[in-house]
C-alpha positions as CSV (number, residue, x, y, z in Angstrom):
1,X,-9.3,6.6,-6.9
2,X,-9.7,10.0,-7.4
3,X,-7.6,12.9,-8.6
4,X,-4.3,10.5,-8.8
5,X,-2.4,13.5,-9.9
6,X,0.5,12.2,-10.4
7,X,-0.3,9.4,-12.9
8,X,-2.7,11.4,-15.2
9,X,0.4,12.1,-17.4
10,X,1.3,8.3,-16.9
11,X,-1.3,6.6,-18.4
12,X,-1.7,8.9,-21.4
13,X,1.5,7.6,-22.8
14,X,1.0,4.7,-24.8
15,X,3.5,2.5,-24.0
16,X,4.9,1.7,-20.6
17,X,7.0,-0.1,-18.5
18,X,5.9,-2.9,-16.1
19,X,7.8,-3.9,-12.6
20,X,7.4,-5.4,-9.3
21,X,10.6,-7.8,-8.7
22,X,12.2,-5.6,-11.2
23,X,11.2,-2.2,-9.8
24,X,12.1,0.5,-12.4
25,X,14.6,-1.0,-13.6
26,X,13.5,-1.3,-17.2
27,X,15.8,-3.6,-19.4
28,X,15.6,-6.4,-16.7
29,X,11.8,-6.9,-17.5
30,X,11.8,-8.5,-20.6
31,X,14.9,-11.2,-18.8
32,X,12.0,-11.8,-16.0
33,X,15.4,-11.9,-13.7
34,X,17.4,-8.7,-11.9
35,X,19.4,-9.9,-9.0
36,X,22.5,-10.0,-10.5
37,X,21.4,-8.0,-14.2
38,X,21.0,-4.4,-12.6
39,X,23.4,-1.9,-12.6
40,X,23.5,1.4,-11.7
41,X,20.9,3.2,-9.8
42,X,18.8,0.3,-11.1
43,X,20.5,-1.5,-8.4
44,X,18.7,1.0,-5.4
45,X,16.2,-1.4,-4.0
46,X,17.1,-4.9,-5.8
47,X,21.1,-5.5,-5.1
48,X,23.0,-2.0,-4.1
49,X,26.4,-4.0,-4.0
50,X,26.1,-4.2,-7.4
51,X,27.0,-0.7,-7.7
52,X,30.5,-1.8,-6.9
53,X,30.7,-3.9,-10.4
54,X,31.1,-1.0,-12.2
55,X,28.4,0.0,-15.2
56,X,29.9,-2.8,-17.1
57,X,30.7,-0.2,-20.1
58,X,34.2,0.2,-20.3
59,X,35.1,4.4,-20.6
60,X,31.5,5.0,-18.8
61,X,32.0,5.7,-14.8
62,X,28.1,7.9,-14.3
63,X,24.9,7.1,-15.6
64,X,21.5,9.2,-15.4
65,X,18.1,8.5,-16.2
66,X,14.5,10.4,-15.9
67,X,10.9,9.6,-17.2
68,X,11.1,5.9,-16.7
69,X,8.0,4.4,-16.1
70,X,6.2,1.2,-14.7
71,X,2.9,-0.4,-15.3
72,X,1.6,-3.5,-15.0
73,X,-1.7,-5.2,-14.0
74,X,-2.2,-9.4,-13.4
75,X,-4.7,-11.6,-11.8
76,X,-4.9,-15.3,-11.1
77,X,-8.0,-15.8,-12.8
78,X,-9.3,-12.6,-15.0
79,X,-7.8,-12.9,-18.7
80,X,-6.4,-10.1,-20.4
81,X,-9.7,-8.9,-22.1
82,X,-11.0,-8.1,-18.7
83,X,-8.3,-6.8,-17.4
84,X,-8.1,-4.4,-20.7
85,X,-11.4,-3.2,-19.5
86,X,-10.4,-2.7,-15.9
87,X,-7.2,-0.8,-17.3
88,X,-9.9,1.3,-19.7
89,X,-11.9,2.3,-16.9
90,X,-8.7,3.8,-14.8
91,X,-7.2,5.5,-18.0
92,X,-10.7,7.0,-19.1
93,X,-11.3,8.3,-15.7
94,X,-7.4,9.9,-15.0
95,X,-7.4,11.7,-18.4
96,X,-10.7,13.3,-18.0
97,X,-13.2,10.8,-19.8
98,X,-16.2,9.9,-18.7
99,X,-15.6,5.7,-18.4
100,X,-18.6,3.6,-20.3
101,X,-21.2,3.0,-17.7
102,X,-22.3,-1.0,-17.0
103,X,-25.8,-2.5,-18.0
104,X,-27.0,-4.1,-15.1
105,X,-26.7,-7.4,-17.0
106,X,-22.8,-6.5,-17.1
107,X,-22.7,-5.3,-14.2
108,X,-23.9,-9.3,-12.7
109,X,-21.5,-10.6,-15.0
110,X,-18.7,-8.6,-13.3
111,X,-20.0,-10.1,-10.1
112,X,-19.4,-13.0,-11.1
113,X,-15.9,-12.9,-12.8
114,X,-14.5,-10.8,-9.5
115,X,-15.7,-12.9,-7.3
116,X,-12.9,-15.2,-5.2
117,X,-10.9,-13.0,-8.3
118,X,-7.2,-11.9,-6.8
119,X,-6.2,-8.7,-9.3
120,X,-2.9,-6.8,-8.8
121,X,-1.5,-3.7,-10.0
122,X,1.5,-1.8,-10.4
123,X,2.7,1.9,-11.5
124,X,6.0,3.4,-10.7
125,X,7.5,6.2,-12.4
126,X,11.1,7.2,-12.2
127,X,11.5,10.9,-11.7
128,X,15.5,11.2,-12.1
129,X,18.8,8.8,-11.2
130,X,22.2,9.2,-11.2
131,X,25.0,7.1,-10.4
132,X,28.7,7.1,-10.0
133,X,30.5,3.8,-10.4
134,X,34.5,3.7,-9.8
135,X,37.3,1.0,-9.4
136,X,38.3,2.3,-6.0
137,X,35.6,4.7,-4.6
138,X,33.2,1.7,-5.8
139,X,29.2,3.2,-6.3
140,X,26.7,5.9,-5.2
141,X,23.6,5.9,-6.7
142,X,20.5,7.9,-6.0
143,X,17.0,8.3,-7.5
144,X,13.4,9.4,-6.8
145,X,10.8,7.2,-7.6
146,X,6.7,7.3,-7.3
147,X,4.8,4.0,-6.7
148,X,1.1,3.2,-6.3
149,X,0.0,-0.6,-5.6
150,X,-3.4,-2.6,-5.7
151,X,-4.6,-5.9,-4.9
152,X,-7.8,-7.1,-4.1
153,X,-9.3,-10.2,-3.4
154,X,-13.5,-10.1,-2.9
155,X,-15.9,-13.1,-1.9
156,X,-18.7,-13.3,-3.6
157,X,-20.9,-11.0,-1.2
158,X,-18.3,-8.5,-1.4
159,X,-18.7,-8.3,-4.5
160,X,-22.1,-8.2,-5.0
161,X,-21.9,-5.3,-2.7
162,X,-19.0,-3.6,-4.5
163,X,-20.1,-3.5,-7.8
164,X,-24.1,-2.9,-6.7
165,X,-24.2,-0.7,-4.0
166,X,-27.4,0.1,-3.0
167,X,-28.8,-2.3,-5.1
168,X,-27.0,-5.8,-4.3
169,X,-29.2,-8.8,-4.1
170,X,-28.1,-8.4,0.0
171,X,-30.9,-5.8,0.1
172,X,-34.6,-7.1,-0.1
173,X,-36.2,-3.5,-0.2
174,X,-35.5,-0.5,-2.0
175,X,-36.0,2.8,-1.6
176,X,-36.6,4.5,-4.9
177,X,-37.0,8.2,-5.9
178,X,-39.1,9.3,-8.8
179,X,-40.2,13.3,-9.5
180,X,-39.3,14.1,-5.6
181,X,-41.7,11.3,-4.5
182,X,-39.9,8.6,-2.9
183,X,-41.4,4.6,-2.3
184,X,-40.2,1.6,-1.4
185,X,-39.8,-1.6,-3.8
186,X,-38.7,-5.2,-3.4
187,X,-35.5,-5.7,-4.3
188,X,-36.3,-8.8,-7.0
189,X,-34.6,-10.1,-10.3
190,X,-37.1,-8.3,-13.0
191,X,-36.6,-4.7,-11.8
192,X,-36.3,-2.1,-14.5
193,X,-33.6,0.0,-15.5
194,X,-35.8,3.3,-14.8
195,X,-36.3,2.0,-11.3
196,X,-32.5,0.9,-10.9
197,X,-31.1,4.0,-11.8
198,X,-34.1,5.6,-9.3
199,X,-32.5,3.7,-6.2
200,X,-31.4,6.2,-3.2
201,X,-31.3,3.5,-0.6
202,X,-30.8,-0.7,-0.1
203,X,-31.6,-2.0,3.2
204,X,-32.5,-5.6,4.4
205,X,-35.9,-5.6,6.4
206,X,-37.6,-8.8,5.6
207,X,-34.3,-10.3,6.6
208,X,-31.9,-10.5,9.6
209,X,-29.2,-7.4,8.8
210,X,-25.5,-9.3,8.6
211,X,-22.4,-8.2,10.0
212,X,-19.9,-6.4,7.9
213,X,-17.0,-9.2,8.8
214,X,-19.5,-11.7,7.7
215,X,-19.8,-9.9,4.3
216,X,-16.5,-9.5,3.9
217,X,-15.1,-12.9,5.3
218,X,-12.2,-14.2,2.6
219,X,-11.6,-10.5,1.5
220,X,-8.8,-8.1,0.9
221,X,-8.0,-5.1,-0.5
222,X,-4.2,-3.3,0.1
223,X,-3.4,-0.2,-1.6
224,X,-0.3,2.5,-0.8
225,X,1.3,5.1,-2.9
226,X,4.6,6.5,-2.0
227,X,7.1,8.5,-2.9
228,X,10.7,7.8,-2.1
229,X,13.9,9.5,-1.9
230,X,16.5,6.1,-2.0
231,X,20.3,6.3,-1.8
232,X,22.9,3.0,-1.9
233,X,26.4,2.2,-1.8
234,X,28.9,-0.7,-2.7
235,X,31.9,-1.6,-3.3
236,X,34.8,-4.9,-3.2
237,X,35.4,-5.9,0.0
238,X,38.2,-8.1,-1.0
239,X,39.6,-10.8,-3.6
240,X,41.1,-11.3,-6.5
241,X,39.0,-10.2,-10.1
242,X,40.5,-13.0,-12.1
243,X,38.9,-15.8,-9.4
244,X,36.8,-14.6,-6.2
245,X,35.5,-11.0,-5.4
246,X,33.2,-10.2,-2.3
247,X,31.0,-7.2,-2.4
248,X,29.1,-5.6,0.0
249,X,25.9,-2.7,-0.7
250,X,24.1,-0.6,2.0
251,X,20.5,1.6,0.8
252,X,18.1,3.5,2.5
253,X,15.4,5.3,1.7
254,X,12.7,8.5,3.2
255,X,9.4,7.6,2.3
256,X,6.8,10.1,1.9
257,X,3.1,8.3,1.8
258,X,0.5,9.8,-0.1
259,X,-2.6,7.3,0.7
260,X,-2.7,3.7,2.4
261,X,-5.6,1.7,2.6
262,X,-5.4,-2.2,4.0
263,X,-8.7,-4.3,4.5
264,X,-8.6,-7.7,5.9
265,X,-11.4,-10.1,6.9
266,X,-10.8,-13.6,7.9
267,X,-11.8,-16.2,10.3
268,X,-10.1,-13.9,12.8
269,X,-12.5,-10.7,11.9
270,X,-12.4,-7.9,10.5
271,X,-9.8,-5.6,10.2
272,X,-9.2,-2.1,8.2
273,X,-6.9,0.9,8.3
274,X,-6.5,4.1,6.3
275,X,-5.4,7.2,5.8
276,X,-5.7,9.3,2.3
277,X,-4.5,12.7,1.3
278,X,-7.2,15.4,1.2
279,X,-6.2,15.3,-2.7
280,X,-8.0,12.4,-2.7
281,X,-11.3,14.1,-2.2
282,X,-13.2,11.6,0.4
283,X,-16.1,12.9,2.1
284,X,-15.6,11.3,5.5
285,X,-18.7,13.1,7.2
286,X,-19.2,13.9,10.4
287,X,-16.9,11.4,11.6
288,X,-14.2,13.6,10.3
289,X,-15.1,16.2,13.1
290,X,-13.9,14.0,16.0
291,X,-10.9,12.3,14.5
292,X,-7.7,13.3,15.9
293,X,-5.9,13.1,12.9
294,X,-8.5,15.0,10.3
295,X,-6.5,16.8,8.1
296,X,-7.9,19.2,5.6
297,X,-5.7,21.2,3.0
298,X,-6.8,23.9,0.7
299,X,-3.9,24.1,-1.1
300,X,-4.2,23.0,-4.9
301,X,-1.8,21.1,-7.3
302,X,0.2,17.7,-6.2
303,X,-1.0,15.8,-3.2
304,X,0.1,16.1,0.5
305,X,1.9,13.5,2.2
306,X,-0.4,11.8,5.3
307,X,3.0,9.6,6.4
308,X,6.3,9.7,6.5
309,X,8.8,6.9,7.1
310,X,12.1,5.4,6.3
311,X,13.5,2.2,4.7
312,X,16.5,-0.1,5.3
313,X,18.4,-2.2,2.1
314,X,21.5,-4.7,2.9
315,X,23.3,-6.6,0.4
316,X,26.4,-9.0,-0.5
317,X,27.5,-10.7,-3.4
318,X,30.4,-12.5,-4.8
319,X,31.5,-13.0,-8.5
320,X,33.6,-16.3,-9.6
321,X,36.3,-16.7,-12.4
322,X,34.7,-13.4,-13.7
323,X,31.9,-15.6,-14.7
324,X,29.2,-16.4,-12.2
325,X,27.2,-14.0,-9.7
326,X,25.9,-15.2,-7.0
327,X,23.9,-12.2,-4.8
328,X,21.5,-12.1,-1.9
329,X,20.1,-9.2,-0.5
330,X,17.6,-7.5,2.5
331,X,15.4,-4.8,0.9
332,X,13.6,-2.2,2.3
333,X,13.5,-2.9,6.0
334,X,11.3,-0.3,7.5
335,X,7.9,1.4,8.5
336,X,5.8,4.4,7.4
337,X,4.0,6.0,10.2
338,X,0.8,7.9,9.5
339,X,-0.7,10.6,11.2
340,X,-3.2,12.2,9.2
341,X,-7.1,11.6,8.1
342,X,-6.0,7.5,10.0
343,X,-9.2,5.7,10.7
344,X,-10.4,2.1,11.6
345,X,-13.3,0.1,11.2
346,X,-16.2,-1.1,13.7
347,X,-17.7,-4.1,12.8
348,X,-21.5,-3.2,12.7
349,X,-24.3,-4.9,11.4
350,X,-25.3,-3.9,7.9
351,X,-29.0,-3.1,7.6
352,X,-28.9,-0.1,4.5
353,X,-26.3,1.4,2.3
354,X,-26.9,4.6,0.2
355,X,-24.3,4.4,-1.9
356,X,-24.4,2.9,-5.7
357,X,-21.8,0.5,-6.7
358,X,-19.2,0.8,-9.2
359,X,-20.2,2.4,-12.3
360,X,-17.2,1.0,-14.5
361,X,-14.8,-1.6,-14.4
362,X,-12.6,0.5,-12.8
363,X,-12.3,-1.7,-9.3
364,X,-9.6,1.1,-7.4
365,X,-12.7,3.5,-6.9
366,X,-14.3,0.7,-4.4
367,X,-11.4,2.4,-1.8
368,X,-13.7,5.5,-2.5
369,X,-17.3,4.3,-1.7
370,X,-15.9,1.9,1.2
371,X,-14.4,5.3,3.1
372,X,-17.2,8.0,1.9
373,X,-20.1,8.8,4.5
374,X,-22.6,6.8,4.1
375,X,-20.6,3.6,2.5
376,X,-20.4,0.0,3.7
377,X,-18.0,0.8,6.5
378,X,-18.4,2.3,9.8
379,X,-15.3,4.7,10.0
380,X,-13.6,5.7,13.5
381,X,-10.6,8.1,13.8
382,X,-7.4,7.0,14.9
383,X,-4.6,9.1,16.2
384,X,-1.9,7.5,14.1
385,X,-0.8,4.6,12.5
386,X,2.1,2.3,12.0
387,X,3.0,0.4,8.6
388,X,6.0,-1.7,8.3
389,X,7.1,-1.7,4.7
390,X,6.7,-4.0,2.4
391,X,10.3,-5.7,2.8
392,X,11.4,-8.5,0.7
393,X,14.0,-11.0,0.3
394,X,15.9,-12.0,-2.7
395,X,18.5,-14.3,-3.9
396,X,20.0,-14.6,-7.8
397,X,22.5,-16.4,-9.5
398,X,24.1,-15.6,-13.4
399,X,26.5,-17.2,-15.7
400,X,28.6,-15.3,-18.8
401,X,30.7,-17.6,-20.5
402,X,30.8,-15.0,-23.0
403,X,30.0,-11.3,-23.6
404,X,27.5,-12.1,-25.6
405,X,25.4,-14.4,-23.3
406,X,24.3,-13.8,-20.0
407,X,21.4,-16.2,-17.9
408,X,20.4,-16.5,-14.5
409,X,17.6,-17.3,-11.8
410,X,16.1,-15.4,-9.3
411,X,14.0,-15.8,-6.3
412,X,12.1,-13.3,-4.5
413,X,10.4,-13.8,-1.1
414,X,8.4,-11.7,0.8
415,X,8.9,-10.9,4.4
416,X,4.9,-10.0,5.0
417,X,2.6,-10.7,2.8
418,X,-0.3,-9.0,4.8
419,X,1.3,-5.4,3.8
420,X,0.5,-3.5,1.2
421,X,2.6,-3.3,-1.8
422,X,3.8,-6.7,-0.9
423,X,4.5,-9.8,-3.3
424,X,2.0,-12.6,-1.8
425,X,4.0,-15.5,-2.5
426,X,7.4,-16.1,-3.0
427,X,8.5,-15.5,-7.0
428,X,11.0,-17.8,-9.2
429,X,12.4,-17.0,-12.4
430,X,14.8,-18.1,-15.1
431,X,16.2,-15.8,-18.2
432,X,18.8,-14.0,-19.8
433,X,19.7,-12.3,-22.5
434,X,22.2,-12.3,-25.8
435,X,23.2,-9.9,-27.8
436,X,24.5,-11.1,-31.4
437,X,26.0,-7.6,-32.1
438,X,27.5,-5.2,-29.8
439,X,24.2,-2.7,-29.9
440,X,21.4,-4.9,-29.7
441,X,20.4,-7.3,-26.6
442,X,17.9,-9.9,-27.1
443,X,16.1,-11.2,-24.1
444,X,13.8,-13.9,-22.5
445,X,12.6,-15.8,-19.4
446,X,10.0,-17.3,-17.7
447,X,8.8,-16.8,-14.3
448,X,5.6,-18.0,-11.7
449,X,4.8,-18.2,-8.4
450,X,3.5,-15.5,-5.9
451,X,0.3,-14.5,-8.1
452,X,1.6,-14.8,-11.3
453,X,0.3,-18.2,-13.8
454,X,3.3,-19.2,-16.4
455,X,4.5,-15.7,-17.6
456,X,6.9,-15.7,-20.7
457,X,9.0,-12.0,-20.2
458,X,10.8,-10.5,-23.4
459,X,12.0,-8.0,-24.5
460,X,14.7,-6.1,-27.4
461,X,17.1,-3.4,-25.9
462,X,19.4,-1.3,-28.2
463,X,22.5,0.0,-26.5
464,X,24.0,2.7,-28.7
465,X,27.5,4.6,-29.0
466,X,28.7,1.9,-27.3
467,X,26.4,1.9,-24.0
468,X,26.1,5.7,-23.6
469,X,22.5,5.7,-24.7
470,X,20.1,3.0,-24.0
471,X,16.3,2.7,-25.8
472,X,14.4,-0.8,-25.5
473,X,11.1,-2.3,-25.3
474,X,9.5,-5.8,-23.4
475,X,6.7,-7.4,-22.0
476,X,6.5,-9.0,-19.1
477,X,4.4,-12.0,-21.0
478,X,4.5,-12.5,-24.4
479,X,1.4,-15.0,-24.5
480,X,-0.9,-11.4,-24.2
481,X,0.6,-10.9,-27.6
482,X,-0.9,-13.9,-29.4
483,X,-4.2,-14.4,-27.0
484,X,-6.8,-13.3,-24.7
485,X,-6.0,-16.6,-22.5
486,X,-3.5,-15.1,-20.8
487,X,-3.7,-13.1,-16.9
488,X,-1.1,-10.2,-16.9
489,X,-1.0,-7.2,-19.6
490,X,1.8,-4.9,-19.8
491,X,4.5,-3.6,-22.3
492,X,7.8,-2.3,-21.5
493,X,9.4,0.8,-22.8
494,X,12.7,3.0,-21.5
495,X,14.3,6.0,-22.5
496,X,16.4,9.4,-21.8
497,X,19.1,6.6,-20.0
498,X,22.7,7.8,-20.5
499,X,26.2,7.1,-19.3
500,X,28.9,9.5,-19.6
């Protein structure tokens, strides 16, 4: 993706946080559970009638937080090496670096590993939240949060075509350039890297041309970035502290879109929507001229929103003998509708593609060469679209026998997995934490399901002046620590979190 404005500054700190079940709420990740383990405006999104348990620090009734970041990147079959580079090829590109270009031997051999591949990832960054918890008014919490999301799966075409362009093994002839002099070459295995580099133009002569939903059959690719404005109450319904208390939460949210992209080809056909910010810098063409909804903006600095849209959170959840949680909730029930630079796809034959393929690892900028003029896809312009958000259901249970120990299980299911920013499976986890001294919480888990393989979250948070300033750091899977083996990378790290 280009010109991601907003998470330049991200990715040049070293350390950062990564959520998707957890959202931003930092010192659940390294527990791999958060159902009935958030407080605060941690809760906005997860469990808002945990707001009415108080902040769980006795003197402390408001918290606030700012700069709290998310990352995180997985896949069901890449190992953590690969995914480095994929990670290197985003980071090198958003701070200004020009990202190591691939050998065409690499550049096979990526192919290859992305092919039938599923690859996720997540950034979120947390620009301020604040929270009031009382005994009687019960909680208010509010926050603004930014959040991009990627997944991809490509078949083995797709790839191919992804990765080479104008020169993918699809293509039997080539159209090569050399001094102003163009000619045309067949596309074989033994071509040299002058002549590679010299390619203006793949198309398939010898051959019947394919079409695109063909190509692309057992494909996806989602991607949405969003800001959001969310806001959540709870409070105690009724009971008794000392052996049953019901609570009840209530969220919502305004969503401001930034881009959307969602490509799906099946047995069913092919089917693709998107609409970008003019941030983005896409060069649609001349299809831009007759598309109801082309949107061009001068204006420099942070990107425009191309959608706007709301989103719905309801929640209940009792607590036992002041012992056991038990909490289900309804998150973020709701739709984005997008009116600006919206297109669709036709499904055409593919006989030539002038475009090269990916020049890194990094797989985001395929979004880019699949929407530019003269890319694989044949754009038309829509007048709007509608996206119902990614909504999700979840259900957690703790125990405390004492202070110092805490464990529990969550699940987390999604509504629809075909939306962007969705979980594609249901999730399961089991962890806790303890905390031998009064400033330091120790924590662990393990989770699976939805597209993760056998992850091992931990984490170490220190809770100074007794809760009024928090500063920890996790990992969502500690096996990336000790081996390449493993399929998710990402380290945790919070701060500037206070209660007063």
């Amino acid at each position: 993706m280009k010109n991601l404005v907003y998470f330049t500054f991200l990715l040049t700190f070293p350390l950062f946080t990564f959520s998707q079940t957890q959202s931003i709420a930092y010192p659940t990740v390294g527990k791999g559970v958060a159902t009935t383990f958030v407080t605060d405006y941690h809760c906005l999104g997860i469990n808002s009638s945990a707001l009415g348990w108080g902040t769980g620090y006795e003197g402390y009734k408001k918290t606030m937080g700012m700069s709290e970041f998310a990352f995180g990147m997985f896949s069901d079959s890449l190992n953590a090496t690969k995914l480095k580079n994929l990670f290197g090829g985003m980071r090198d590109r958003l701070v200004g670096n020009i990202p190591k270009k691939l050998d065409e031997q690499t550049r096979k051999t990526t192919v290859a590993d992305y092919a039938e591949a599923g690859v996720s990832m997540f950034f979120d960054y947390n620009w301020a939240g604040f929270s009031f918890q009382g005994k009687r008014f019960g909680g208010i919490a509010f926050n603004i949060k930014e959040s991009y999301q990627y997944s991809s799966t490509f078949s083995t075409q797709f790839s191919d075509l992804i990765f080479r362009g104008n020169s993918s093994s699809y293509f039997d002839s080539l159209q090569v350039a050399f001094d102003g002099d163009t000619s045309m070459i067949a596309n074989r295995d033994n071509i040299s890297p002058d002549s590679l580099s010299s390619v203006i133009n793949g198309s398939r002569t010898v051959r019947l041309p394919l079409n695109l939903s063909e190509l692309t059959n057992g494909s996806s690719i989602r991607m949405v970035w969003n800001r959001s404005y969310n806001i959540g109450y709870g409070r105690k319904i009724f009971g008794k502290d000392s052996l049953f208390v019901l609570y009840g939460g209530v969220g919502g949210r305004f969503i401001q879109s930034m881009a959307m992209f969602n490509l799906e080809s099946d047995e069913n056909g092919l089917r693709m929507y998107s609409s970008t910010s003019p941030s983005m810098d896409i060069d649609y063409g001349t299809v831009a001229s007759s598309n109801p909804s082309n949107f061009v903006s001068s204006a420099s600095g942070l990107p425009k929103a191309i959608g706007n849209g709301y989103g719905i959170d309801l929640s209940a959840s009792v607590i036992l003998f002041s012992k056991i949680k038990v909490a289900a909730s309804v998150n973020n029930i709701g739709q984005v509708k997008y009116k600006r630079n919206v297109y669709s796809v036709r499904d055409t034959l593919v006989g030539s593609l002038s475009l090269p393929g990916l020049e890194d690892y990094d797989v985001t900028q395929s979004i880019n060469n699949l929407l530019s003029s003269g890319g694989l896809l044949t754009l038309q312009g829509e007048e709007e679209y509608i996206l119902p958000n990614a909504s999700d259901f979840r259900f957690g249970a703790s125990f405390q026998p004492w202070k110092f120990l805490h464990v529990g299980f969550d699940m987390v299911a999604p509504f629809n997995n075909d939306n962007p920013g969705s979980i594609q499976n249901p999730v399961y986890s089991f962890g806790g934490e303890i905390r031998p001294v009064k400033w330091l919480a120790l924590s662990c888990g393990y989770f699976g399901g939805g597209v993760y393989q056998n992850n091992m979250p931990v984490g170490i948070n220190f809770i100074l002046k007794d809760g009024g300033y928090e500063i920890g750091i996790s990992s969502r899977d500690a096996i990336a620590f000790f081996s390449n083996k493993g399929n998710t990378i990402s380290t945790a790290f919070g701060f500037a979190r206070v209660r007063f």
